[in-house]
C-alpha distance (Angstrom), angle and dihedral (degrees) to the residues before:
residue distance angle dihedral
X1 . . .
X2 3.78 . .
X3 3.84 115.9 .
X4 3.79 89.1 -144.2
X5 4.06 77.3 71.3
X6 3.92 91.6 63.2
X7 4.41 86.9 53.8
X8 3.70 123.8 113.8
X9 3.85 131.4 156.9
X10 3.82 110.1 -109.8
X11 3.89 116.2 -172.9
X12 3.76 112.9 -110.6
X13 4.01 90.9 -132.1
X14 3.87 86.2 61.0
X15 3.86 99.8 69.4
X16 3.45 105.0 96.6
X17 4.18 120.9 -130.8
X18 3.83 97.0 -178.3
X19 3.66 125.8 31.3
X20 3.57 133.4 -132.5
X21 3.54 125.5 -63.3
X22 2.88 118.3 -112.9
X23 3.94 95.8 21.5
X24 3.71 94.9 -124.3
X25 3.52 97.3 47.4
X26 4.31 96.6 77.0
X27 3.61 120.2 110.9
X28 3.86 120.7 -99.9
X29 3.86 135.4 -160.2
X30 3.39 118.9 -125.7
X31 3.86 102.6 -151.8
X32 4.18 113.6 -179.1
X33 3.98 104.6 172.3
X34 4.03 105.1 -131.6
X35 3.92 87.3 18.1
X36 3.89 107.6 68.4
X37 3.93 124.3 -124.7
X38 3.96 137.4 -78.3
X39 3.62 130.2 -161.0
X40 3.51 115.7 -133.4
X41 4.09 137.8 135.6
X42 4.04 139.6 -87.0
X43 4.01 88.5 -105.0
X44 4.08 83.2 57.8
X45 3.40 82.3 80.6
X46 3.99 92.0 83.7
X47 3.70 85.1 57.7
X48 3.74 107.5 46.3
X49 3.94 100.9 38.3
X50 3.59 116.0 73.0
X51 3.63 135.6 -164.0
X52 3.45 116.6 -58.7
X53 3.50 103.4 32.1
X54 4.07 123.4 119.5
X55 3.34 121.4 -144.7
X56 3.88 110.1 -160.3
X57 3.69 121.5 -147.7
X58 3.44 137.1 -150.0
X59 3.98 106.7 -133.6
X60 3.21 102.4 -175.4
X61 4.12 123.4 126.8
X62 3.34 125.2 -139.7
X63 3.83 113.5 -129.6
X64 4.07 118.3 -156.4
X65 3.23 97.1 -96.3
X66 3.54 100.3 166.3
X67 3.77 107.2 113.4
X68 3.94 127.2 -165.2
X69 4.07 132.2 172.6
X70 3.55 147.0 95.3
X71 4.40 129.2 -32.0
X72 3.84 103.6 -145.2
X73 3.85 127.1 -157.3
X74 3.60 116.1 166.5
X75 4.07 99.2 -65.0
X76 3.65 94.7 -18.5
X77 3.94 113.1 102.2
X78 3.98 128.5 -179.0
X79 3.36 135.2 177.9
X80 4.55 113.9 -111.8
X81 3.68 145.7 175.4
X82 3.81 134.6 -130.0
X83 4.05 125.4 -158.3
X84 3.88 97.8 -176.4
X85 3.82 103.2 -154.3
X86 3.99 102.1 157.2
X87 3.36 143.5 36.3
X88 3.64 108.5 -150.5
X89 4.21 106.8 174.2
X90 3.62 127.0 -9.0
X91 4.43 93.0 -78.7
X92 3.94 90.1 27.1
X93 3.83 137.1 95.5
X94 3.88 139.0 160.1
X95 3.73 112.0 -138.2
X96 3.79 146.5 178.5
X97 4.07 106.7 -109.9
X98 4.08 116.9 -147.4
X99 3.07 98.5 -143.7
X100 3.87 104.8 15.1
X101 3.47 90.1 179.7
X102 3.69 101.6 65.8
X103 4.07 83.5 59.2
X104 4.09 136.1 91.1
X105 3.66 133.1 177.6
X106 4.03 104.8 -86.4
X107 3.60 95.8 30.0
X108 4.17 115.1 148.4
X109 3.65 118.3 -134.2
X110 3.39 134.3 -162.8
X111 3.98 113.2 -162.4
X112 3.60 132.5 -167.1
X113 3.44 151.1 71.9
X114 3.69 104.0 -76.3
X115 3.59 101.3 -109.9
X116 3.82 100.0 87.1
X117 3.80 135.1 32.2
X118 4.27 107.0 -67.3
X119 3.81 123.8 -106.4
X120 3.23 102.8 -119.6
X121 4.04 132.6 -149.3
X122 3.99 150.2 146.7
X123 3.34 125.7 -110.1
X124 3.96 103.1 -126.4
X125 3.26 99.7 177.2
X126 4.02 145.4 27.1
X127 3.71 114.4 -165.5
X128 3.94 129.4 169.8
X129 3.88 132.3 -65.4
X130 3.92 93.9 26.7
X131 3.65 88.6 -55.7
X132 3.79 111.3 147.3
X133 4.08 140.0 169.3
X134 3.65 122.1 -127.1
X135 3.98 125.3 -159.9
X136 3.62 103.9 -165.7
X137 3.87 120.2 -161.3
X138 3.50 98.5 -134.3
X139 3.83 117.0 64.1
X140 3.87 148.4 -156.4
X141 3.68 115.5 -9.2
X142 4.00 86.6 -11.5
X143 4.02 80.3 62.8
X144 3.66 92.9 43.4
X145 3.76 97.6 58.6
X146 3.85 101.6 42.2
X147 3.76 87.9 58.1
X148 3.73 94.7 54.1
X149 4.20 83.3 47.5
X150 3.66 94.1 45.0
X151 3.74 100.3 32.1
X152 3.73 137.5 90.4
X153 4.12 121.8 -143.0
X154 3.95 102.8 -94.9
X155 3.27 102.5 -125.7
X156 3.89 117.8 -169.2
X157 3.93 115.9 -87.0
X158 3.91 93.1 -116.0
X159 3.65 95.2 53.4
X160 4.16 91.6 39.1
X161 3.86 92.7 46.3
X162 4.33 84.8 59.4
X163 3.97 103.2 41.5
X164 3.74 139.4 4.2
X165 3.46 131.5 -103.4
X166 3.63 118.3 -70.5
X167 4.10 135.5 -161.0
X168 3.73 91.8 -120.5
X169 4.01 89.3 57.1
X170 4.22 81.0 82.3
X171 3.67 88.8 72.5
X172 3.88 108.7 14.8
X173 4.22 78.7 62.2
X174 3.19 86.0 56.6
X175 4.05 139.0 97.3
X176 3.92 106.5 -148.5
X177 3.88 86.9 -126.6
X178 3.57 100.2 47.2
X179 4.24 105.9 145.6
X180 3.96 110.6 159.2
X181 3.83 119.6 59.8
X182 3.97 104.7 -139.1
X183 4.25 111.8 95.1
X184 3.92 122.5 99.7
X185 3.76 85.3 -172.0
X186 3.93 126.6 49.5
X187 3.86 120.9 -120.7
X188 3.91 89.4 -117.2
X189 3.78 95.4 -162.8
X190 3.76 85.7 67.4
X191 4.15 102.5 58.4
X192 3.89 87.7 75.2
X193 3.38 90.7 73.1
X194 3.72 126.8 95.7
X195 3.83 131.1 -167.3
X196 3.78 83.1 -117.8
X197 3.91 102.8 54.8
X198 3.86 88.5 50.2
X199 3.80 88.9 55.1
X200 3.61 86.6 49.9
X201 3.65 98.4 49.6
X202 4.06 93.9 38.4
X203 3.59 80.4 62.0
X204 3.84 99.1 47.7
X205 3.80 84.7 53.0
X206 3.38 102.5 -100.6
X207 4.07 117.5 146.6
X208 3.73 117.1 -131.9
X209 4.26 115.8 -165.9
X210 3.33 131.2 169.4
X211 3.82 130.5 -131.1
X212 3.85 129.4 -179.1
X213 3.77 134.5 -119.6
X214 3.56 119.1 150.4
X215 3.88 95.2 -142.8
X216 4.34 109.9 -143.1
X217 3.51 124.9 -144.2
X218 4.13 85.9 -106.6
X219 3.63 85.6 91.2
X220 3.72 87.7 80.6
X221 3.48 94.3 46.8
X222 4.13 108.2 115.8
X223 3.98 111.7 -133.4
X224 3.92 109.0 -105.5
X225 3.94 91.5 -170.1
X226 4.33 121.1 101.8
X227 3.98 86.4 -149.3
X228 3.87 122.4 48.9
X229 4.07 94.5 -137.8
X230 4.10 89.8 63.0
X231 4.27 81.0 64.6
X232 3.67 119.9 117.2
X233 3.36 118.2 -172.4
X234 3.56 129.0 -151.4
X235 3.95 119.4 -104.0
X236 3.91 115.5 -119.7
X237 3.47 124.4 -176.8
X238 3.63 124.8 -112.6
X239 3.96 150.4 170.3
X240 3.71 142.6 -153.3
X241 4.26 118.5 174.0
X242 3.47 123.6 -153.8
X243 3.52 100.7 -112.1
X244 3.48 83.7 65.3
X245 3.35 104.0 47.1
X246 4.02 87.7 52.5
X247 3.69 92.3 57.8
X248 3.63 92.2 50.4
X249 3.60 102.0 39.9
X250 4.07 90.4 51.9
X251 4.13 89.4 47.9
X252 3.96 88.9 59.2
X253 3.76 82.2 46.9
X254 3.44 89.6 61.9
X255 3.86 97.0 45.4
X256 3.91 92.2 -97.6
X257 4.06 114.8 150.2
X258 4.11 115.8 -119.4
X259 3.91 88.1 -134.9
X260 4.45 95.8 -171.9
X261 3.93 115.9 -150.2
X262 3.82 95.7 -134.5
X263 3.54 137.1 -24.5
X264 3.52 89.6 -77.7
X265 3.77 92.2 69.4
X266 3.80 91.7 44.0
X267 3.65 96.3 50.5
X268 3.76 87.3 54.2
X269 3.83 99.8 44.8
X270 4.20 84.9 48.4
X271 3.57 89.1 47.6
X272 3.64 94.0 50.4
X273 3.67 91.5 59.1
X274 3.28 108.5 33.8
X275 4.17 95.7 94.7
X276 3.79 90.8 59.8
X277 3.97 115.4 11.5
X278 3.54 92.9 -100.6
X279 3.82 149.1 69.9
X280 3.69 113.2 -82.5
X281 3.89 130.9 154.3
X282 3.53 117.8 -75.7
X283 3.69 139.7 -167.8
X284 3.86 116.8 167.7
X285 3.78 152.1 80.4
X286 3.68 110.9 -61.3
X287 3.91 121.4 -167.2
X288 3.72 91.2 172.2
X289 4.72 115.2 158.2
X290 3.68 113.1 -155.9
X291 3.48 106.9 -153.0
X292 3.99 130.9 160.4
X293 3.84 109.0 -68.0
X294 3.88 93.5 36.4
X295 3.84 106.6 133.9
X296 4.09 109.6 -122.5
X297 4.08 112.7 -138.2
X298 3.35 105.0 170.4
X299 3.63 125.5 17.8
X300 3.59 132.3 71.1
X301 3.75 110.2 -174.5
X302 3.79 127.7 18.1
X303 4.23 122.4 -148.5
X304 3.54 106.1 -162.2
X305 4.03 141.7 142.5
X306 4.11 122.0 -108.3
X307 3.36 110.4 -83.9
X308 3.90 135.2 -134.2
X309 4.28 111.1 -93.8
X310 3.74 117.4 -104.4
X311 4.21 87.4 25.4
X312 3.79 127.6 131.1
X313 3.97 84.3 -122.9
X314 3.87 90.9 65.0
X315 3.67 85.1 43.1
X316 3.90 87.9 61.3
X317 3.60 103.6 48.8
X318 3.99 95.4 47.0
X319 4.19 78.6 53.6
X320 3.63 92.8 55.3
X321 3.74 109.4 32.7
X322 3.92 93.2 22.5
X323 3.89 128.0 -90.7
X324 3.92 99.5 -106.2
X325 3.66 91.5 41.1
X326 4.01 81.9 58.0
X327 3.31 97.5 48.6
X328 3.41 94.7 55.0
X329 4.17 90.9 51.0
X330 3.15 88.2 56.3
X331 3.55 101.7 47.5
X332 4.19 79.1 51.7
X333 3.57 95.0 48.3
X334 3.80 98.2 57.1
X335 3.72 94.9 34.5
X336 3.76 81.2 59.1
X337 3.89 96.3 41.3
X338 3.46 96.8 -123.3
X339 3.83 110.2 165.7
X340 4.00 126.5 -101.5
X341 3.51 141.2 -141.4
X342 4.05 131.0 5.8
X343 3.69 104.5 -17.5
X344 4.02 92.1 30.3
X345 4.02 137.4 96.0
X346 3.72 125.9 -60.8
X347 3.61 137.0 -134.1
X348 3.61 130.2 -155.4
X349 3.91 116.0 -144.4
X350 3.31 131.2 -167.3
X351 3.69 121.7 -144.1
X352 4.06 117.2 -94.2
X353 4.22 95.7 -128.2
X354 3.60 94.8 43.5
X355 3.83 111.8 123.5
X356 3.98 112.9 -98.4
X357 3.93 87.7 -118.2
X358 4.03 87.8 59.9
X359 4.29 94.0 71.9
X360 3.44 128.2 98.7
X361 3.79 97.6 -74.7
X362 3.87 94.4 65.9
C-alpha cells in the first residue's frame, strides 16, 4: 500500500494543546466495523464494558527527557537540543539532535537548565537523520534522576511548535498509573483515565493489568517512504510477566474482551504472541508495523487517541477495525470537531473480524 492512502486533511484548530478537564470527561468514538459509530465519553466506558473484560495498561512513565545546553569544542561553544528516545545501557542513550549539524563524534556537553550544576556527557556517536548517541557520565539510577532534574516534559512536536512549555505539562503528560521510569513519549490512550473511573469499572468487574513499553520519541517521527513496506520502525523496549499473561490468557478463556489502552499496549500484546500464536511472556525490543493484513491474536478492542495522517498509528487502526471503516471515523470525527492528537478525544474500536455478537450490545 501507498502511504499517500493513509492522508486526510485535518484542520489545524483541531489538534488539541490541553486536554480535557477532568480527564475522563473527553468525547470518544465508538467505532464497531459492520455496525456504524456512536459518540459518547471516556466515563462511557462503565457502560459499554462488561464483566469479564481486561483492559491492559501501559504503565510506563514518561521521564523529561527533553534535554537543552551547551556543545563544547575546545573554546568553541554553541547552543543544542536533545530528544532522548532510547536507553541503550545503563550511561547510554540514542537521541534526536536539534541541530545535528552543529555536532561531531567526541563532542562534550553540558545539559541543563542553568540553575544547577550541568549533566555532563560525550557524544559517541553521530548516526543519520539527527540521530545521535549520548554517553552520559553519571549512570543507572544516578542517570535516571539528573534527567528528571535537568529535563523538561517532551511534549510532542505539534503541540511544542504552537505553545511553550507549561508547569501543568508534569502531570497532564502523565497517565495516573504511570510505575516504571523509561518513556520520552506518553501512552496517550492512558491520560483519559481517572483514579475514579477505574474504581468504577473495578467494581463493575472489569480487570485492569498493566504491561510495559517504554514508548521512544520515534513515534513522532513522519514516514519518509512512497510505499509502506520500505518502513522501519523504531525498536522500543517492552515487557509482559507471566503472571500477567495467565490472568489474561484465562479471561479470554472465559469469553472476556482484551480491551488495550493505546497502541502501545497492543503493539506489545501482538508482539508477545507473534512467535507462537499466542500470549506468552515477553521481555525484549520489539520493532513490530501493523499494517492492513496483519493477523490480530490477542486483542479485541483498541482505546486510543486520533492520530496524525500519513502516520504508522493511522496505519494501525485501519488494520484493526478496517481501513474504510477508518476513513469514514475520521471523516466523522472532524466533521464533529472532536479533538486530535496527544491531549485530544479518544475512540474506542472494535476489531473488524470480531463476531457481530462481540459489540457493545452483548
Amino acid at each position: 500500500m501507498r502511504v499517500d492512502d493513509f492522508d486526510f486533511e485535518l484542520p489545524n484548530d483541531l489538534i488539541a494543546l490541553h486536554p480535557a478537564e477532568p480527564r475522563d470527561s473527553a468525547r470518544m468514538l465508538v467505532v464497531e466495523p459492520g455496525r456504524g459509530m456512536e459518540d459518547r465519553v471516556v466515563t462511557d466506558l462503565v457502560d459499554i464494558l462488561q464483566p469479564g473484560d481486561v483492559l491492559v495498561a501501559n504503565d510506563t512513565k514518561v521521564l523529561p527527557a527533553d534535554l537543552r545546553g551547551i556543545r563544547v569544542r575546545g573554546e568553541n561553544r554553541s547552543s543544542v537540543a536533545f530528544n532522548l528516545h532510547k536507553r541503550v545501557d545503563a550511561r547510554t542513550w540514542k537521541a534526536f539532535a536539534r541541530p545535528a549539524k552543529r555536532l561531531a563524534e567526541g563532542d562534550r556537553l553540558e545539559l541543563g537548565n542553568g540553575e544547577q550544576e550541568p549533566l555532563l556527557a560525550t557524544l559517541s556517536e553521530k548516526g543519520e537523520g539527527g540521530e545521535v548517541t549520548l554517553t552520559f557520565d553519571l549512570s543507572g539510577a544516578e542517570l535516571d534522576e539528573a534527567i528528571k532534574s535537568h529535563g523538561a516534559m517532551p511534549l510532542p512536536p505539534y503541540i511544542g511548535a504552537k505553545r511553550d512549555l507549561e508547569e501543568r505539562d508534569k502531570s497532564d503528560y502523565q497517565t495516573v498509573y504511570a510505575r516504571h521510569d523509561g518513556a520520552v513519549a506518553a501512552p496517550t490512550a492512558g491520560l483519559h483515565f481517572t483514579e475514579s473511573l477505574l474504581e468504577r469499572l473495578a467494581a463493575k468487574g472489569v480487570a485492569f493489568e498493566r504491561v510495559t513499553l517504554h514508548v521512544g520519541a520515534g513515534t513522532f517521527l513522519p514516514v519518509k517512504v512512497d510505499d509502506v513496506k520500505d518502513h522501519k520502525m523504531h525498536a522500543e523496549w517492552g515487557v509482559i510477566d507471566e503472571d500477567t499473561v495467565s490472568r489474561i490468557l484465562a479471561a479470554k478463556a472465559r469469553g472476556g474482551r482484551i480491551v488495550a489502552v493505546g497502541t502501545t499496549s497492543l503493539r506489545l500484546l501482538e508482539s508477545a504472541a507473534r512467535a507462537t500464536g499466542t500470549l506468552a511472556p515477553f521481555s525484549d525490543d520489539t520493532d513490530i508495523f501493523i499494517t492492513p493484513g496483519f493477523r490480530f491474536r490477542v486483542v479485541d478492542v483498541l482505546m486510543t487517541n486520533f492520530h496524525l495522517p500519513r502516520s504508522t498509528l493511522f496505519m494501525l487502526v485501519s488494520a484493526f477495525a478496517g481501513f474504510e471503516t477508518m476513513h469514514a471515523a475520521y471523516r466523522h470525527a472532524i466533521e464533529n470537531h472532536y479533538r486530535f492528537y496527544s491531549y485530544g478525544d479518544s475512540s474506542l474500536l472494535f476489531r473488524a473480524d470480531l463476531p457481530s455478537d462481540a459489540g457493545t450490545n452483548q
